[in-house]
Structures are given as structure tokens and as C-alpha cells.
C-alpha positions in Angstrom: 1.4 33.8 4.1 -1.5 31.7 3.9 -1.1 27.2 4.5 -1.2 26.7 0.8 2.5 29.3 0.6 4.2 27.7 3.6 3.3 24.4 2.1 5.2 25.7 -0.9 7.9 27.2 1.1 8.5 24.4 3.0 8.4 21.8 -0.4 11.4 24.7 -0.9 13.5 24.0 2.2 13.0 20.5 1.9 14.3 20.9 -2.1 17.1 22.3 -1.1 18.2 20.3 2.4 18.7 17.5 -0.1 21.9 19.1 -1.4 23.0 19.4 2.1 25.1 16.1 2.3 26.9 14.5 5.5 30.6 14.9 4.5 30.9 10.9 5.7 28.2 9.3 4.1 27.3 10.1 0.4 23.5 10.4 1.5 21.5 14.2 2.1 20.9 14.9 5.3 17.2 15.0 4.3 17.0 11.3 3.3 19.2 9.9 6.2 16.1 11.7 8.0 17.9 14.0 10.3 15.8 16.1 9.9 13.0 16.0 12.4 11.1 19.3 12.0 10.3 22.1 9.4 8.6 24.7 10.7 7.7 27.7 8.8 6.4 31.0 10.1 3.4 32.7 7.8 6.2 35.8 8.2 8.7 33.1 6.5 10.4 32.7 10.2 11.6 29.3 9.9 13.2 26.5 12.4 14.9 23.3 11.4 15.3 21.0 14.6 17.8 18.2 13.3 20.2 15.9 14.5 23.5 14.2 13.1 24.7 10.5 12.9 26.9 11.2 15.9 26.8 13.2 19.1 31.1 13.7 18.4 30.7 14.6 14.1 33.7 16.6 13.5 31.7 18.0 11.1 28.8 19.2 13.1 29.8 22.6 12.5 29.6 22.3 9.1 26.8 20.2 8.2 24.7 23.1 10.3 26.2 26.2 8.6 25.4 24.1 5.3 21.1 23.4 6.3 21.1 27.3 7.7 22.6 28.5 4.4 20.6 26.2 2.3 17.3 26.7 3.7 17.6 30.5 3.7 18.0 30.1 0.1 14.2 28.4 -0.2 12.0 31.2 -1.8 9.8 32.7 1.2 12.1 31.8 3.9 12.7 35.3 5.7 14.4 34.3 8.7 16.2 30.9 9.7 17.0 29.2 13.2 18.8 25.7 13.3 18.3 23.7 16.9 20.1 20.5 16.7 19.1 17.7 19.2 19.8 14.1 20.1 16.4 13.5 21.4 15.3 11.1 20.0 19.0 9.6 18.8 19.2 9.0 15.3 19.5 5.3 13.7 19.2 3.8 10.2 15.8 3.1 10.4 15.0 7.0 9.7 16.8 7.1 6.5 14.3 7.0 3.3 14.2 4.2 1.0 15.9 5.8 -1.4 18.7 6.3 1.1 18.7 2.9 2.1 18.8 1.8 -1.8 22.0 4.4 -2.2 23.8 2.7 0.7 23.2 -1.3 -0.4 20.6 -1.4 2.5 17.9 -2.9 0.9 
């Protein structure tokens, strides 16, 4: 897979992490930016590194299961491994502007 595909691919992932949505605020995961990292193989191997809002989520589980699943379904993706971290903690101030707009933030 050559830069211009994984571009694509990962244009993909992204497409479809913004239907992953955190069960407790009515924002995708992508816009409330916890996502950190896309990287994407040229085999199609890809890793998500991510965080959640909250060390405790009850969802955490979930909200995981839902970017792996999601992500595998991005044309190109082969191969799928989610690493979540708290390093660097997430806050508002990663969320997009459109997710700020949603949640009367702006």
C-alpha cells in the first residue's frame, strides 16, 4: 500500500470512528478528540491509541469493542489493535469545534 492508499484508508477509519459515540455525551469519540493516533500499516495493520473522558467509564469496554469494530470496517484495514492510554489525560480543550458547538461550548 503505497502513502497516497493509507491516506485513504486512514480518511476511512477516521469516517467511521465518528459513528463511534461515548454512551454519556452525545459527541463521537473522534470529535471529543480521544483519539490520539491512527496508524496504518502499508499491509493494512492498523493501531488506534485512544483514551476516554474518565479513567473509571463504565463503558470503557464498550466504547473500545465499538472503535475496534468500526475501524475494521474502513476499506483496507486488514488487521486492528486498540491501546488505550491516559497519557496525556484527556480535557475539553481536545474536542473539535464542531464538538464544542454540539455541546453549547462555544
Amino acid at each position: 500500500m503505497d502513502a497516497q492508499r493509507i491516506l485513504e484508508v486512514e480518511k476511512g477509519i477516521v469516517e467511521q470512528l465518528k459513528t463511534v459515540f461515548d454512551p454519556e455525551i452525545p459527541v463521537n469519540v473522534y470529535d471529543l478528540g480521544l483519539i490520539y493516533e491512527i496508524d496504518v500499516e502499508p499491509d493494512g495493520y492498523t493501531t488506534i491509541r485512544m483514551t476516554l473522558t474518565a479513567p473509571n467509564c463504565p463503558m470503557a469496554e464498550a466504547v473500545i469493542q465499538d472503535v475496534n469494530d468500526k475501524t475494521r470496517m474502513a476499506s483496507g484495514v486488514t488487521d486492528v489493535t486498540v491501546i488505550l492510554t491516559f497519557d496525556p489525560p484527556w480535557d475539553k480543550n481536545m474536542m473539535s469545534e464542531e464538538a464544542m458547538l454540539e455541546l453549547g461550548l462555544l
